[in-house]
C-alpha positions in Angstrom: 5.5 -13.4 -53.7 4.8 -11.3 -50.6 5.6 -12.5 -47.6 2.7 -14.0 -45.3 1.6 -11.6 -42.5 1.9 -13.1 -38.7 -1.1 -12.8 -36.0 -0.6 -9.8 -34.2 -1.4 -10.6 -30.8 0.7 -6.9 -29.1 -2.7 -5.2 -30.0 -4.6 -6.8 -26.6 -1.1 -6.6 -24.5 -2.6 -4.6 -21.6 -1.2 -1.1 -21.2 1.9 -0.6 -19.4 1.2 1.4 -15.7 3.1 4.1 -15.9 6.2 4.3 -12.6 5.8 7.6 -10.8 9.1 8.7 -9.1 7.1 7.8 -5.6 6.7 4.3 -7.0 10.1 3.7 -8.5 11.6 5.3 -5.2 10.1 3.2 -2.7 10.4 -0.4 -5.0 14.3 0.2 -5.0 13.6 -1.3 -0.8 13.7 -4.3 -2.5 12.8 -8.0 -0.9 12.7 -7.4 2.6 15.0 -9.9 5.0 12.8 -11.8 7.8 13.9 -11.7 11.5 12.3 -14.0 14.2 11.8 -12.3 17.7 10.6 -13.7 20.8 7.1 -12.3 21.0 4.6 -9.6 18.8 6.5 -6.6 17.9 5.3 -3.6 20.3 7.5 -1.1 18.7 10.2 0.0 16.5 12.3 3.5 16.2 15.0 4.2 14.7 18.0 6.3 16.2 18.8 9.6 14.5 22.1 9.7 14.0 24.4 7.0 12.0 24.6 4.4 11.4 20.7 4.7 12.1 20.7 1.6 14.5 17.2 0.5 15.2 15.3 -0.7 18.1 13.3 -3.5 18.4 10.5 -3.6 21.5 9.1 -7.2 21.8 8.5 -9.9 24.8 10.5 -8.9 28.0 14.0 -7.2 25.9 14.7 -4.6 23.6 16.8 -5.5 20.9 18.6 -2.9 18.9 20.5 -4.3 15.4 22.7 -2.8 12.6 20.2 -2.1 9.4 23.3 -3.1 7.6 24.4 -6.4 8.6 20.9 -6.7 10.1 22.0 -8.2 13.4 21.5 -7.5 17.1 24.4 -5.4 18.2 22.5 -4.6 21.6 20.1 -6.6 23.7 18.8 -4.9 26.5 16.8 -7.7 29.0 16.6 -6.2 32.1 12.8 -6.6 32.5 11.2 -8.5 34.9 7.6 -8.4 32.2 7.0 -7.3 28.6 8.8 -4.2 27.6 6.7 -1.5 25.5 7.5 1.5 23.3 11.5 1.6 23.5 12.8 5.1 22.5 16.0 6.6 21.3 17.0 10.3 22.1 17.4 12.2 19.6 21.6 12.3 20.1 20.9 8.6 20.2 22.9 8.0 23.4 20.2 7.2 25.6 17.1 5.2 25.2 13.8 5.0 27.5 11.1 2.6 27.9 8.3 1.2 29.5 6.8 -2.2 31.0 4.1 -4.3 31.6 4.4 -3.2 35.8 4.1 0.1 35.0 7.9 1.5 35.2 10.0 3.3 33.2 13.9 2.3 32.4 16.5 4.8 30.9 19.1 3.0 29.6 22.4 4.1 28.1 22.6 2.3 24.4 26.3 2.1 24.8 27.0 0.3 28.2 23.1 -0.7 28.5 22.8 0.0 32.0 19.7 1.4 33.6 20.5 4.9 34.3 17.3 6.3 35.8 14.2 4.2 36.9 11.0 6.1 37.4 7.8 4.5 38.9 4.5 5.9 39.9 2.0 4.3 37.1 -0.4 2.1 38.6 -1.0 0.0 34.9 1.2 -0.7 32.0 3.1 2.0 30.2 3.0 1.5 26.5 4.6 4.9 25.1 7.8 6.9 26.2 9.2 9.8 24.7 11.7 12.4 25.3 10.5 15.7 24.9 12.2 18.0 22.3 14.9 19.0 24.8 15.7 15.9 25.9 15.8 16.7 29.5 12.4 15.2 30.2 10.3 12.0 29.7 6.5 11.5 29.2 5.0 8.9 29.5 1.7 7.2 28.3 -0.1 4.3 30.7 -3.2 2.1 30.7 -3.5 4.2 34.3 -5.5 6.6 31.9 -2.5 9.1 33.4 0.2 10.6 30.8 3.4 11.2 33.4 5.9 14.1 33.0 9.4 13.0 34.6 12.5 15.0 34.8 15.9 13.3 34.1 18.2 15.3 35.6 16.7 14.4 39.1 15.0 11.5 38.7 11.6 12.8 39.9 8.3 13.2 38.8 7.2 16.2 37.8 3.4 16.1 36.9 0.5 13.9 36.4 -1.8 14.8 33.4 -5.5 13.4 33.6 -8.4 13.3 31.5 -8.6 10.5 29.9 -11.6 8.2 30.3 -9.7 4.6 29.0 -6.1 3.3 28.0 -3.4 5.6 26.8 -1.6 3.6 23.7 -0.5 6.4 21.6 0.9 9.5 22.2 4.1 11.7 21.0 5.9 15.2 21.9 6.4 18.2 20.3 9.6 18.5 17.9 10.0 21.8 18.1 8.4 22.5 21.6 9.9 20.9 25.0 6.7 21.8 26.8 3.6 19.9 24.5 3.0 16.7 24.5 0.1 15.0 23.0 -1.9 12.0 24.0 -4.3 9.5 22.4 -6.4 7.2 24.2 -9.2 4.3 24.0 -11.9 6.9 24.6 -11.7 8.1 21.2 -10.0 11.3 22.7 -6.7 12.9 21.8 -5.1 15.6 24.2 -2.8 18.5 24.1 -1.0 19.7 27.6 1.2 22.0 28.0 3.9 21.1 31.0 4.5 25.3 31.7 0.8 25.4 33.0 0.5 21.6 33.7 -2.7 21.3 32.3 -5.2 20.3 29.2 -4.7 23.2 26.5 -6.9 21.1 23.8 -9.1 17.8 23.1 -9.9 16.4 19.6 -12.5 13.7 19.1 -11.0 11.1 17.2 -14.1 8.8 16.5 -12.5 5.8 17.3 -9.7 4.4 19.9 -6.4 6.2 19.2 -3.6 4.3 18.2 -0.8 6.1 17.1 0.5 9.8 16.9 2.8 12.0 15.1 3.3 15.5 14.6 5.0 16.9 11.8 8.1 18.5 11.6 6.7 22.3 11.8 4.6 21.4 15.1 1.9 22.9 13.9 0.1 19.8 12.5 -0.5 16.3 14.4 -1.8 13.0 12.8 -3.8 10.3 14.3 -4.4 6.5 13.6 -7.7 4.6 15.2 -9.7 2.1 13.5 -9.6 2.3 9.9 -9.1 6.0 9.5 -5.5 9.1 9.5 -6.7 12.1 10.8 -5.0 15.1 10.4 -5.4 18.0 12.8 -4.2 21.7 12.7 -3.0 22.6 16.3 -2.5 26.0 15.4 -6.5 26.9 15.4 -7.3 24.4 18.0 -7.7 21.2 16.2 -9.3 21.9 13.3 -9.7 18.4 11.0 -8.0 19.2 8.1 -8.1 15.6 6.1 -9.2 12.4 6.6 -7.2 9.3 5.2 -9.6 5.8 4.6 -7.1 3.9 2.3 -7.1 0.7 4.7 -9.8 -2.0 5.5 -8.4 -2.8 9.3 -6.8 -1.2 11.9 -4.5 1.6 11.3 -1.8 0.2 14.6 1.3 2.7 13.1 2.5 6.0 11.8 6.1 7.0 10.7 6.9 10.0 8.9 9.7 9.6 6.2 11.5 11.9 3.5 12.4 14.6 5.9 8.6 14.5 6.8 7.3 15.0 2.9 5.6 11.3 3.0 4.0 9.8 5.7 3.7 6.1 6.7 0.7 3.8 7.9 1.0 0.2 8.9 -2.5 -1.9 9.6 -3.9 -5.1 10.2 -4.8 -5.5 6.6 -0.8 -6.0 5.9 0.1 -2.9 4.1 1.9 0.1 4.4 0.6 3.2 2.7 3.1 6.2 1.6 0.9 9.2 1.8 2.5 12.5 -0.2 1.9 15.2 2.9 1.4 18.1 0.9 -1.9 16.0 -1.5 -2.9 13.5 1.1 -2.8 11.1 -1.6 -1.1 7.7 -1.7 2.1 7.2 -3.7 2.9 3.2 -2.7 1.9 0.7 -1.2 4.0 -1.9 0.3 2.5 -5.7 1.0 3.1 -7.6 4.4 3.0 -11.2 5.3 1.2 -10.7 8.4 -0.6 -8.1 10.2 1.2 -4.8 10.9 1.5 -3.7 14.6 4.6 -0.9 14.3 6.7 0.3 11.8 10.2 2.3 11.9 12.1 4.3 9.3 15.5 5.4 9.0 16.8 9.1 9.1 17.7 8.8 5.3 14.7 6.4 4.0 17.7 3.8 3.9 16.1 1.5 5.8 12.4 0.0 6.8 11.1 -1.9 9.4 7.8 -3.4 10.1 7.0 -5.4 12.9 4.4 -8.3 12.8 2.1 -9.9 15.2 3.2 -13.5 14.9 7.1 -11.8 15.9 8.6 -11.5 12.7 10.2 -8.3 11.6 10.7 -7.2 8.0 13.9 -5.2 7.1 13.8 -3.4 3.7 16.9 -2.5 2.8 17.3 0.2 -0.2 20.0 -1.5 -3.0 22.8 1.2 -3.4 23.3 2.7 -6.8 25.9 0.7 -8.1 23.0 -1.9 -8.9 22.0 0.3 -11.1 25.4 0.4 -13.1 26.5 -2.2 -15.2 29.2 -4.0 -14.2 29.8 -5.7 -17.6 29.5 -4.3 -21.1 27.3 -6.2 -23.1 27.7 -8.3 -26.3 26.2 -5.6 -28.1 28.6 -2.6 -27.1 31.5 -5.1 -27.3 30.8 -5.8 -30.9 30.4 -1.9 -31.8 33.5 -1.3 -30.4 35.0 -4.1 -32.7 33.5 -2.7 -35.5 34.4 1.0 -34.7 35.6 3.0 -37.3 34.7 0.2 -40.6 32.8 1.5 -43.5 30.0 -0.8 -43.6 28.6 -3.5 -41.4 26.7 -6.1 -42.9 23.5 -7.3 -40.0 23.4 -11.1 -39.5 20.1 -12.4 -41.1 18.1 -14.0 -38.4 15.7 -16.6 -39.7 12.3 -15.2 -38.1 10.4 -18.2 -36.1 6.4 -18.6 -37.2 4.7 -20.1 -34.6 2.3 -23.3 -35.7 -1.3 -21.7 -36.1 0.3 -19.2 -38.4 1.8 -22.1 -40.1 -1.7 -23.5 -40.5 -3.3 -20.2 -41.4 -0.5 -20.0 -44.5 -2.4 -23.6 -45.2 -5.6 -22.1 -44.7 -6.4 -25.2 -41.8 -8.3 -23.1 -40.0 -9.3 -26.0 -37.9 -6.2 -27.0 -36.6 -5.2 -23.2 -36.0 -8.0 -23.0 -33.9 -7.0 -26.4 -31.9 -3.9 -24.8 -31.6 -4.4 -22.1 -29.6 -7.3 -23.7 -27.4 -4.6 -26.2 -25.8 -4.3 -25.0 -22.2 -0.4 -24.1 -22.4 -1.6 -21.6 -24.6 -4.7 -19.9 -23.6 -3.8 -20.3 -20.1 -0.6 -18.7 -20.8 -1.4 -15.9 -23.1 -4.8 -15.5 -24.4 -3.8 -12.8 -26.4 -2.9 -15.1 -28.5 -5.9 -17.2 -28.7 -8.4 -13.8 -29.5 -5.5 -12.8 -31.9 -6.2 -15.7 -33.7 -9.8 -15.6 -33.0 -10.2 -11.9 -34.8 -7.9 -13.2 -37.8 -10.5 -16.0 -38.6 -13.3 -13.5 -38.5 -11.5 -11.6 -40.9 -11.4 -14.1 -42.9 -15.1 -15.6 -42.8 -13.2 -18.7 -41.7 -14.4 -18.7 -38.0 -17.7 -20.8 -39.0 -15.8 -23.1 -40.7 -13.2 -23.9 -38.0 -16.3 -24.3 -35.4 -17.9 -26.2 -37.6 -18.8 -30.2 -36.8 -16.9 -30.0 -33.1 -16.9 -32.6 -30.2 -18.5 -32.4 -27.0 -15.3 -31.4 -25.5 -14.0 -28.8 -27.7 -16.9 -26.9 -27.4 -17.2 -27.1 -23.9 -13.5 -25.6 -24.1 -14.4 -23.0 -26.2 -17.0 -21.7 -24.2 -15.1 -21.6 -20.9 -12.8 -19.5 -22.4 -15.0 -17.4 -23.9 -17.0 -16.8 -20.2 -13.7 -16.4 -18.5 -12.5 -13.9 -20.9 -15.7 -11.8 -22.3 -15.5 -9.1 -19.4 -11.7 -8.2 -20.7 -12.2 -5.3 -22.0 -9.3 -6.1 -24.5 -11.2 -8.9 -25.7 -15.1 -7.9 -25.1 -15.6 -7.0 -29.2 -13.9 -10.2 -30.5 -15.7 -12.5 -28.2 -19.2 -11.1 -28.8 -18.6 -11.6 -32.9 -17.4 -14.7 -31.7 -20.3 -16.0 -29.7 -22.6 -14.8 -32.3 -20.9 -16.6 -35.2 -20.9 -20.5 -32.7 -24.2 -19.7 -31.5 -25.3 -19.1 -35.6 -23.2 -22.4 -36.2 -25.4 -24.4 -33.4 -28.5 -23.0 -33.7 -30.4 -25.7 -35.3 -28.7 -28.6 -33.4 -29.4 -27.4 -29.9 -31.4 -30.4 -28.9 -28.9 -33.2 -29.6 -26.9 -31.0 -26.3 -29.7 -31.4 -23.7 -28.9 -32.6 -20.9 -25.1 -33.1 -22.1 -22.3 -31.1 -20.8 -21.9 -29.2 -23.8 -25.8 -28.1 -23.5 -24.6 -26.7 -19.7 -22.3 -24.6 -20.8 -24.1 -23.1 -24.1 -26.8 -22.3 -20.9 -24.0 -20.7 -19.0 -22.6 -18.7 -21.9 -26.2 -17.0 -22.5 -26.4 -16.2 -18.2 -23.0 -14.6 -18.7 -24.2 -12.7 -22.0 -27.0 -11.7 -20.2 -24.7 -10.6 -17.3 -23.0 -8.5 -19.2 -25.3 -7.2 -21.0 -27.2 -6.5 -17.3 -24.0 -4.8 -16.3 -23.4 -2.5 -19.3 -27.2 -1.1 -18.6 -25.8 -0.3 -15.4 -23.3 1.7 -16.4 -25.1 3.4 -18.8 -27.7 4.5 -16.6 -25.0 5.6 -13.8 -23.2 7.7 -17.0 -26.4 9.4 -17.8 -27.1 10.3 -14.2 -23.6 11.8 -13.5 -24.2 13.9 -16.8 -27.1 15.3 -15.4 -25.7 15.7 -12.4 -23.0 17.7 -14.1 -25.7 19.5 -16.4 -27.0 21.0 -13.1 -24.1 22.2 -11.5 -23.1 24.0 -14.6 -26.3 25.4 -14.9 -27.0 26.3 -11.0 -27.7 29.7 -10.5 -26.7 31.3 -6.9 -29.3 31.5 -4.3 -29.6 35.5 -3.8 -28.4 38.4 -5.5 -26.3 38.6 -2.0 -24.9 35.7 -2.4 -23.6 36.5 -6.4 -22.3 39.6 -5.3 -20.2 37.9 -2.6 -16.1 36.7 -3.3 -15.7 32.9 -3.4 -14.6 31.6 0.4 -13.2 28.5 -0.2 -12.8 28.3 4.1 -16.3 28.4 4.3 -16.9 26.3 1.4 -15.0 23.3 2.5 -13.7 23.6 6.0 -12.8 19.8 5.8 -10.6 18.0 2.9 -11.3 14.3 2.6 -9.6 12.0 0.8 -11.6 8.0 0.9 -10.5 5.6 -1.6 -11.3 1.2 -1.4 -8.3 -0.5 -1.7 
C-alpha cells in the first residue's frame, strides 16, 4: 500500500526577502539600550579618536558616556540655561558649545573646565564647530549671525550676515579651515569664506534648514529641511545634484557613517534611513520609539546613538564577532565525531507526525477536515494551512460536500476568512474556486439568510468580489497605459535632423538626479 500523501501547505509560505550585506551589516546593532536624560536631546557627536566617547547635549549639561559600559564618565553643568550643539575636536581633547543666552563654552573633556568663553550673540546659539584646523570656532545663532572666533586669543574674529531667520544648522569644511556653511529658517543655506570674510554662495533649500554635512572630499554638502536631503555640488556653485524624499516628517539630523560611504537621516516619523552615497538609494532602515531630533555615530560604525524628544537616548551597540561563533558543538557534530571512522551508520527511524485533518482526509471526513482548520488557533495562526487544505478538497470534488448543510456560524466563519484572505496573492486562485463552489452550494437557499447574520456576510463577500474585481480593472488599465507609454518612447523619432546628428549629453539631459520613494 502506498503511503498517504500530506497537505502541502510550504507552496503559499511567502518568499523569503533576500539580506543585502547593507541589511545584515546594520541588523548586527542589535536591541538598542534606553537612557533617560533630563530634557529633549539637542545633540549628539561622537569624539574621533578611542574609545569614541560620545556627547550628549540636553537641558542645562552636557553629558559625555562610554559606548561600552554606556555610562556617564563626564558631566559637564556649568550652564546657567539649556546647553545646544556640544562638539568634540577632532583630537577629542577639547569640546565647545553653545547656550540658550547666547554664549559659547570651550571646555577641556579631561578636567572639564571652561577654558575660553566667547560672547557677542545677541539670541541662542544652537551649532558650534571647530573649523578643520582646529584653531577656530564658528558659531551658528537665532541672531540670524554665524560668528567666527579665534581660540588662541579668545577674540572674535568676524560676523557673517545674510540670513533672514534662525540659524539651526550649519557645519565646516573637513578639508578647508576657511569655509563654513550655514543653514537657516529662511530656506537659505550659505557658503563664506573667513580669508575674504564674506558670502561666496547661497543655495535655496525650499524649506527651513535643519541639519548640514559635507562629505569627506569637501566638494559635496547635504542638507535636511522638511521632508526632503538635498545634495549640493560646491564645486560648480551649488548645483542640486539629488533629492532624497524617503521620510513623511521632518528630516531634524544627518550623520555620515562608513568612512563617509553611507549617510544617516533621523526624522520625526521615528526612523533612521542609511542612504548608499555613491546610488542615493536606501540600504536600512532603523525604527524609533519616539520622534528623532539628533543622531551620532561612532568613528568605526561601532556604536549609534539617537536622541528623542521625550529625553530618551537609544544606544545601539554592534555584537562583536564571537556571537557569531559557536561556543558549543552541537548534538549533531558530537555524534559524527562518535561515529568517526565506522563502516556503516544505521539513521534512527523517526515516526513522522500527521496532523488531524490529514488524519480525516485518509478517512475521507471531509467535514471534519474542514472544521479543523477553520478553528481560530489555526487559521489565525497559519492560514497556509487552512487554503492548503482548501485546494486539496477542490482536488478532490469534495469541497461541496464539506460545505454542504452548514450552521449559521460556520459559514459566517468561512466567509470572514475568505474576505480577509482573497487579496493574498498566495491565496487569490484557491479562494475564488472556493467562493464559486459555496456560493453554487447556496444558491437556491439564499432566502432562508435574509436578514440573518449569515445573509450579511454572503452580501459582504460579493462587495469584496466586486472590490477586487474593481481593483484588478485598475491595474489592467494602468498596465496597458505604461505599455503604450513604452511603445512611444521606443518608437519616438528625434525632433530635427540636428538634433539626430548630435552625441547624447547626458548633462543636459538630466541636470538633476531624483530619487522619491513612500515609505
Amino acid at each position: 500500500m502506498s503511503q498517504f500523501k500530506k497537505t502541502d501547505g510550504k507552496i503559499y509560505t511567502k518568499t523569503a526577502t533576500a539580506l543585502s550585506p547593507d541589511t545584515l551589516y546594520w541588523k548586527k546593532l542589535g536591541v538598542p539600550t534606553l537612557v533617560k536624560e533630563f530634557g529633549a536631546i539637542d545633540y549628539i557627536d561622537f569624539s574621533p579618536v578611542e574609545p569614541y566617547l560620545f556627547a550628549v547635549t540636553a537641558s542645562v549639561r552636557v553629558q559625555i558616556y562610554n559606548p561600552i559600559t554606556k555610562l556617564v564618565v563626564k558631566n559637564i553643568t556649568k550652564f546657567q540655561e539649556a546647553a545646544h550643539g556640544g562638539s568634540f575636536r577632532k583630537d577629542g581633547n577639547l569640546l565647545v558649545a553653545g547656550d540658550e543666552l547666547g554664549k559659547v563654552r570651550l571646555f577641556d573633556v579631561t578636567t572639564r573646565t571652561i577654558l575660553r568663553f566667547f560672547e557677542g550673540h545677541k539670541a541662542p546659539v544652537h551649532r558650534t564647530f571647530f573649523t578643520a584646523d582646529g584653531h577656530h570656532l564658528a558659531s551658528f545663532s537665532d541672531d540670524r549671525t554665524v560668528g567666527y572666533w579665534d581660540i588662541a586669543t579668545e577674540n572674535h574674529v568676524h560676523t557673517f550676515t545674510g540670513h533672514e531667520d534662525y540659524i539651526r544648522a550649519g557645519c565646516t569644511s573637513p578639508i578647508s579651515p576657511n569655509i563654513i556653511l550655514s543653514g537657516g529658517y529662511d530656506r537659505k543655506i550659505r557658503m563664506y569664506d573667513t580669508r575674504i570674510k564674506d558670502t561666496v554662495m547661497t543655495v535655496e533649500h525650499g524649506q527651513p534648514v535643519e541639519s548640514l554635512v559635507f562629505l569627506p572630499s569637501g566638494g559635496i554638502f547635504i542638507s535636511a529641511g522638511g521632508t526632503s536631503v538635498n545634495v549640493y555640488d560646491a564645486l560648480t556653485g551649488g548645483r542640486q545634484l539629488a533629492q532624497l524624499s524617503q521620510h513623511h516628517k521632518t528630516v531634524t539630523c544627518l550623520q555620515l557613517a562608513s568612512d563617509g560611504k553611507r549617510l544617516l537621516s533621523g526624522s520625526l516619523d521615528r526612523h533612521v534611513k542609511v542612504y548608499d552615497i555613491a546610488t542615493y538609494q536606501v540600504v536600512h532602515t532603523i525604527n524609533s520609539s519616539n520622534a528623532i531630533l539628533s543622531l551620532g555615530i561612532s568613528k568605526n560604525d561601532e556604536t549609534l546613538v539617537t536622541g528623542m524628544v521625550d529625553g530618551l537616548i537609544a544606544i545601539y551597540r554592534r555584537e562583536g564577532d564571537h556571537r557569531d561563533e559557536p561556543t558549543n558543538r552541537s548534538r549533531k557534530n558530537r555524534q559524527k565525531d562518535i561515529f568517526e571512522g565506522v563502516d556503516q551508520q544505521v539513521e534512527e527511524f523517526r515516526y513522522e507526525r500527521i496532523e488531524g485533518h490529514d488524519r480525516m482526509l485518509r478517512k475521507y471526513e471531509y467535514k471534519k477536515a474542514l472544521d479543523s482548520v477553520m478553528i481560530m488557533s489555526v487559521r489565525g495562526k497559519w492560514p497556509e494551512k487552512t487554503v492548503a487544505l482548501i485546494k486539496e478538497l477542490i482536488r478532490r470534488k469534495g469541497l461541496r460536500r464539506a460545505l454542504e448543510d452548514r450552521n449559521a456560524g460556520f459559514l459566517v466563519t468561512f466567509i470572514s476568512f475568505i474576505r480577509r484572505y482573497i487579496g493574498d496573492y498566495r491565496f487569490t486562485p484557491t479562494l475564488i474556486d472556493a467562493s464559486n463552489i459555496l456560493l453554487d452550494v447556496y444558491e437556491d437557499t439564499f432566502e432562508q439568510f435574509a436578514g440573518t447574520t449569515a445573509g450579511k456576510a454572503f452580501v459582504e463577500l460579493a462587495e469584496k468580489l466586486r472590490t477586487e474585481e474593481q481593483l484588478v480593472q485598475e491595474c489592467l488599465n494602468l498596465q496597458g497605459t505604461l505599455d503604450m507609454l513604452s511603445i512611444a518612447a521606443d518608437t519616438a523619432e528625434p525632433e530635427s535632423e540636428d538634433d539626430a546628428s548630435k552625441p547624447y549629453d547626458a548633462s543636459k539631459k538630466a541636470k538633476t538626479h531624483t530619487v522619491i520613494s513612500v515609505d
